[in-house]
C-alpha positions as CSV (number, residue, x, y, z in Angstrom):
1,X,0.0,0.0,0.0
2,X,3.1,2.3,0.4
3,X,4.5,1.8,-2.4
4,X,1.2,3.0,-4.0
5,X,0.7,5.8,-2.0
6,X,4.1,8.2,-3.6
7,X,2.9,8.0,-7.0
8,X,-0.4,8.9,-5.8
9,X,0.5,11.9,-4.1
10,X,2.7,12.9,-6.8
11,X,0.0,12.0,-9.9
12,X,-2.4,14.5,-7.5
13,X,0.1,17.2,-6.7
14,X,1.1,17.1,-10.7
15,X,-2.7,17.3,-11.3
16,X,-3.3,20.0,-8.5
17,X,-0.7,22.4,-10.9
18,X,-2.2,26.0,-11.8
19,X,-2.7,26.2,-16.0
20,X,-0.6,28.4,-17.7
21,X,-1.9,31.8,-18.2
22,X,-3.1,32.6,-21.8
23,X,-1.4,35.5,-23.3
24,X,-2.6,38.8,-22.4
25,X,-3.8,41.3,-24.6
26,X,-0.3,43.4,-24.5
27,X,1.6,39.8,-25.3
28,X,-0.3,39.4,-28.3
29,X,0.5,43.1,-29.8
30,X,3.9,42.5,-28.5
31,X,4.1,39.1,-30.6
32,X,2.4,40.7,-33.8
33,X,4.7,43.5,-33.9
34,X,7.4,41.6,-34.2
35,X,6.1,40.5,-37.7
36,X,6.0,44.5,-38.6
37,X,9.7,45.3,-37.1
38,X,10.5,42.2,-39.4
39,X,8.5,43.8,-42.2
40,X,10.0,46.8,-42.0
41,X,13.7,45.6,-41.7
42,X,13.9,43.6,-45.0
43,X,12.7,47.2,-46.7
44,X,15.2,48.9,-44.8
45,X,17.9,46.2,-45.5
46,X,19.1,45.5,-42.6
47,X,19.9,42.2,-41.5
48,X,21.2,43.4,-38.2
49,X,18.0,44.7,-37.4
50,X,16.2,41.6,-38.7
51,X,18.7,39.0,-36.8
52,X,18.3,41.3,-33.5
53,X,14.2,40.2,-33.5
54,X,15.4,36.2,-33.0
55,X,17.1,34.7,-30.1
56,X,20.4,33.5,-29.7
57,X,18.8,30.1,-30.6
58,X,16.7,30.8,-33.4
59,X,15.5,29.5,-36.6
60,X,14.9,30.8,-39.8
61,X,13.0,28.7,-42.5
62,X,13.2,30.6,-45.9
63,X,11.5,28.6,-48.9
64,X,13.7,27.1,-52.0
65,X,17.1,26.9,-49.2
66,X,18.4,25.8,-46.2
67,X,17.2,26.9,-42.9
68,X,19.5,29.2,-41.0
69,X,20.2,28.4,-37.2
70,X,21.4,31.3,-34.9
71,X,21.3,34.9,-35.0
72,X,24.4,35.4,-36.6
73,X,23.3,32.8,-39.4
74,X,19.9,34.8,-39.8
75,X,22.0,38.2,-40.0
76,X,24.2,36.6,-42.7
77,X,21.8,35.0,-45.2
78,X,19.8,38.3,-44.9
79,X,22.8,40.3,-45.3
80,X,23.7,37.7,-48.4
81,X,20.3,38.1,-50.1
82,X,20.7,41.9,-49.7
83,X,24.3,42.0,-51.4
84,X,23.0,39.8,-54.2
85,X,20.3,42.5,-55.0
86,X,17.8,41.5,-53.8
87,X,15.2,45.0,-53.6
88,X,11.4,45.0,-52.0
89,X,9.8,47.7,-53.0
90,X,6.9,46.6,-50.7
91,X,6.9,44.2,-48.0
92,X,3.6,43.7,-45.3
93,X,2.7,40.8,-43.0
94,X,-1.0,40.3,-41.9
95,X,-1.4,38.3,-38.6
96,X,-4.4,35.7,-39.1
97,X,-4.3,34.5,-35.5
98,X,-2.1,35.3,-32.5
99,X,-2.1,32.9,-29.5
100,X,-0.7,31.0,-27.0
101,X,0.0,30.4,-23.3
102,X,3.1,30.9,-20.3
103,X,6.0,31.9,-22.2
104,X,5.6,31.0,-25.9
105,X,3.1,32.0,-28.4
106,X,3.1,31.6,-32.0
107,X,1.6,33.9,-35.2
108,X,-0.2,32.7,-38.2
109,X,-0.8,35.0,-41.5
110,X,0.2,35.7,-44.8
111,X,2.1,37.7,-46.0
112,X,2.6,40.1,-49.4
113,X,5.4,41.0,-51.4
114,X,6.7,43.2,-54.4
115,X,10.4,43.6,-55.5
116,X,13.2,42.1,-57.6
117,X,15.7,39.5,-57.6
118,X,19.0,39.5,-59.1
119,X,18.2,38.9,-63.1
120,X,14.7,40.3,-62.9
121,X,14.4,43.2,-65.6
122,X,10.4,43.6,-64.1
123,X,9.2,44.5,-60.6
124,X,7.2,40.3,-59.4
125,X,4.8,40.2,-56.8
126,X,4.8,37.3,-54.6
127,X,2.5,36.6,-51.5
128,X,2.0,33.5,-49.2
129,X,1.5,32.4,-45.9
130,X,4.2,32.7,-42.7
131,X,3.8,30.8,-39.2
132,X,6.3,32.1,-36.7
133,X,6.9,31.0,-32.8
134,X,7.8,33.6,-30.4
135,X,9.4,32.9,-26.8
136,X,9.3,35.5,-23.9
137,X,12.5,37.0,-22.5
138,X,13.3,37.1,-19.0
139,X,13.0,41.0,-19.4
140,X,9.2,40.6,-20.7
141,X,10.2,41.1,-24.3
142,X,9.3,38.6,-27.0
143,X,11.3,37.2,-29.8
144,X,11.3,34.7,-32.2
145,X,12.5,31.0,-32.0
146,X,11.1,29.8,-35.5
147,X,9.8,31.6,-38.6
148,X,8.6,29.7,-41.9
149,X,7.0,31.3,-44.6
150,X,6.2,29.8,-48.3
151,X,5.0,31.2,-51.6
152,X,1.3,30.7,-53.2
153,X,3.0,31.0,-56.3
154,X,3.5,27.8,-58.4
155,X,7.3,26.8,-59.1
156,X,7.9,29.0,-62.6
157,X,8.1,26.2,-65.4
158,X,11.3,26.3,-67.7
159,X,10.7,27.4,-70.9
């Protein structure tokens, strides 16, 4: 009967555990602005800025190419893309859904974009949806641990 009466107790303090809170209305602006400081640092250029939104930890997951792990990996395949020419002359994010609970939340939405590429003589437009995880910082902040987006666009066919 002892030997019952530990994992008892421990299944009912376990169960006894407060929930974790849902986010509050200021974590969920908090989250969703970090998709317009992302926004608004790929038409600025600058992957600093962009890399500074992730943690130390975080993941970036670009279509068509390898993910990048780390900030400093995140800073330099922005920084890549920029010196290759890449050029947005437009660049929004529009949050879906915002959620989550405790300490990590994620954002859902698509996104829309117009620029060109290296070897582009015409201005494309591209839009498509984005899913990104957010962790809070010990100083209240929130930044990202993964970011995925992908294109509605269909592969372009050779010719």
């Amino acid at each position: 009967m002892r030997r019952l009466m530990l994992p008892l107790i421990l299944f009912a303090a376990a169960a006894c555990q407060p929930a974790a809170a849902p986010l509050s209305d200021a974590d969920v602006a908090a989250v969703r602005s970090l998709g317009q400081s992302y926004a608004q640092a790929y038409l600025a250029k600058d992957a600093a800025a962009a890399a500074a939104l992730f943690a130390e930890d975080g993941i970036e997951m670009p279509p068509n190419m390898p993910s990048s792990v780390g900030r400093d990996a995140i800073r330099a395949n922005w920084a890549a893309g920029f010196e290759a020419g890449v050029e947005a002359s437009a660049f929004t994010l529009t949050s879906a859904a915002t959620d989550g609970v405790g300490g990590l939340a994620y954002d859902r939405g698509t996104y829309a974009w117009t620029g060109t590429a290296p070897g582009m003589t015409e201005p494309m437009t591209d839009s498509g949806k984005y899913v990104s995880i957010a962790r809070r910082q010990d100083d209240g902040s929130w930044l990202y641990v993964a970011v995925i987006w992908n294109s509605d666009l269909p592969i372009p066919q050779p010719e």
